[in-house]
C-alpha positions, 0 to 999 in steps of 0.5 A: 636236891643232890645231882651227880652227873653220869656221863659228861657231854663230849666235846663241842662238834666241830674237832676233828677226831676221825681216824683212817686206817690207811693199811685197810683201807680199800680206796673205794671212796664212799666215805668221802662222799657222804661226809657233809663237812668235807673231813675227808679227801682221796690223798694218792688213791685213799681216803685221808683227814685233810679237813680241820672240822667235823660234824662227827656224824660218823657217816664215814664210820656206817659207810665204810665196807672194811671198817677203816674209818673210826670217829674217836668222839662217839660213845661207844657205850651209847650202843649197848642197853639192858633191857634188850641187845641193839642191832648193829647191821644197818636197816635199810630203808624199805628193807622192813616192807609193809609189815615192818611199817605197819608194826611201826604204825602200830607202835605210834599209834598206840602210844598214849600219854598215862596218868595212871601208874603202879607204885614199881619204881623204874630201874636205873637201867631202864632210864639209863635205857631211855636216854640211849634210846633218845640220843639215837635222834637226828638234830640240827647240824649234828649237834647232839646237846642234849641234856638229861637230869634222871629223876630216879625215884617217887621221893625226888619226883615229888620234890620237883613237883612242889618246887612247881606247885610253889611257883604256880601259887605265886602266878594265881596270886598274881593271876587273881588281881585284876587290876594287874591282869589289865594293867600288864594288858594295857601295856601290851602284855596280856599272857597273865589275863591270857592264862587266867581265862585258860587256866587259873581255874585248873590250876587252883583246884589241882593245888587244892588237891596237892595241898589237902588230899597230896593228890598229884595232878602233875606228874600223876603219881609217876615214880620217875621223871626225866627232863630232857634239855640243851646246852648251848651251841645247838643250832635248832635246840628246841627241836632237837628236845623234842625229837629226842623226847619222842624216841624216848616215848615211843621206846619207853612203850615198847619196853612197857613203860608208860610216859606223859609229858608235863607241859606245866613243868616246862613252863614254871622252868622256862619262868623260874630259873632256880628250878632247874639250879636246884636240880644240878642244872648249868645256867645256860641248859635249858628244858624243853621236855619233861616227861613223866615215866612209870609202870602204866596202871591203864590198859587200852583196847583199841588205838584212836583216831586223830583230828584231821591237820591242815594239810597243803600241796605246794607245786 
C-alpha cells in the first residue's frame, strides 16, 4: 500500500521554542505561574525564557492578557477545519451552565458504535477534520505523539482488512490444533486455548462470509478508516490514543459521521508487525486504536442506558 506522509511530527517536547514580547509585555506575571516546566521567570519586572525545557504546552500563550508570549512549536493550522470555524475565545469552566453539560450528556450518550454505512466516501477534509479534532486531547506530560495513517477510500480499507483477515486464518490454523492449544498451556501460556473458547468460533464464520459472500464483518462496509497510534517518548502512550480516539469519535457524531472501533484490527497489528510496515508505518509507532468512519446507514430513537460500574469512595 502506497503511504505519504501529510504532516510531519513536530520535534520532541522538551526544546524550548517560547518567545517573549518584552515591548508588550505588561509584567503581570501570569504566564509564569501556570507553566509546569518552569520555561519562564520574572527577569527586572517581566516575564523572560530562563529555562532550557519545555513542555510546549502553550499554557503561557492561553494565559497572556496581551498576547506577548508565543510558542513557535505549535501548528498553527491545527486551529483551523472545514466543516465548521473553532472558536478561539477560552471556555471557561461552567461557563456553559446546565444546558451546555446537558447537551454534552447528550452528545455522549447518544454516540453508538455503526456497523451500518452508506456507500458516500468521507472527504479528506472531513478526516483532515477528525485528526484536528483528536490532537485537541490532553496526554501524558504534553507529549503529543501521535500518530495518524488516514485510509481515504473503501479500496485501501478493504486491503487492510484482508491483510487481517490472512492473519487471523493463520491463528484458527493454529487455534485448531489441540495439542497446541494445550501444550502452550502447560507452559503456562494459555492465550491461544483462551481465544479458542472466545473467539475461534466468530472468527471462522466471519472469514467464511469475507471469502465466499465478501461480506465484511470487520470494518462493516466502512468506506473509511483511521488508525491512531504513537511514536516512541510518550510517557503514557496507550492512553493518550485513546483519549485522542474518543474526541475523534465524539466529533465525527457531531459532524454526521458514524464510527466503530475495531478491536480485532488492533490485535493481529500488535501480533503481526508487517501490518502496520506495509501501510507506511516507522518500526517503533505502535497502534492502539483503529476505527472504522462513514456515513451511518442506522438511525436510533432514543439513547440506552449502561451497566452499572463498580464504583468505590476512599476517605
Amino acid at each position: 500500500m502506497r503511504s505519504t506522509i501529510l504532516r510531519k511530527q513536530a520535534a520532541f517536547p522538551g526544546a524550548v521554542t517560547t518567545v517573549v514580547d518584552q515591548e508588550t509585555c505588561i509584567g503581570c506575571g501570569m504566564c509564569v505561574r501556570v507553566c509546569p516546566s518552569r520555561t519562564l521567570s520574572m527577569v527586572d519586572g517581566k516575564a523572560a525564557v530562563t529555562g532550557d525545557a519545555s513542555l510546549q504546552c502553550g499554557h503561557c500563550e492561553a494565559v497572556c492578557p496581551v498576547g506577548a508570549v508565543r510558542v513557535g512549536a505549535l501548528d498553527r493550522e491545527l486551529e483551523s477545519f472545514s466543516a465548521f470555524r473553532a472558536e478561539r475565545e477560552w471556555f471557561a469552566p461552567g461557563a456553559g451552565g446546565p444546558d451546555e453539560v446537558r447537551r454534552l450528556v447528550q452528545l455522549m450518550a447518544s454516540r453508538r458504535s455503526c456497523r451500518n454505512y452508506t456507500a458516500e466516501p468521507v472527504s479528506r477534509e472531513m478526516l483532515d477534520d477528525l485528526v484536528k479534532i483528536a490532537v485537541t486531547a490532553p496526554s501524558g506530560t504534553n507529549s503529543q505523539r501521535w500518530t495518524f495513517t488516514v485510509l481515504p477510500t473503501r479500496g485501501a480499507v478493504h486491503k487492510l482488512g484482508e491483510r487481517i483477515a490472512q492473519f487471523f486464518e493463520k491463528l484458527n490454523a493454529m487455534a485448531e490444533k489441540p495439542w497446541m492449544r494445550k501444550g502452550l498451556k502447560l507452559v503456562g501460556r494459555g492465550e491461544l486455548e483462551d481465544y479458542y473458547q472466545s473467539y475461534y468460533g466468530a472468527v471462522k464464520q466471519a472469514l467464511e462470509e469475507w471469502r465466499e459472500q465478501d461480506v465484511d464483518r470487520l470494518f462493516h462496509g466502512a468506506p473509511a478508516a483511521i488508525l491512531v497510534g504513537v511514536s516512541p517518548g510518550a510517557s503514557c502512550p496507550h492512553e493518550d490514543c485513546l483519549l485522542a480516539t474518543q474526541n475523534m469519535i465524539l466529533g465525527a457524531h457531531a459532524m454526521g459521521l458514524g464510527t466503530c472501533l475495531i478491536g480485532y484490527a488492533v490485535a493481529a497489528m500488535k501480533e503481526d508487525k508487517r501490518i502496520a510496515l506495509d501501510l507506511g508505518l516507522h518500526k517503533d509507532e505502535v497502534v492502539h486504536a483503529v476505527v472504522a468512519v462513514g456515513h451511518p446507514d442506522e438511525k436510533y430513537r432514543t439513547v440506552s442506558g449502561r451497566l452499572t460500574p463498580l464504583v468505590r469512595m476512599v476517605e
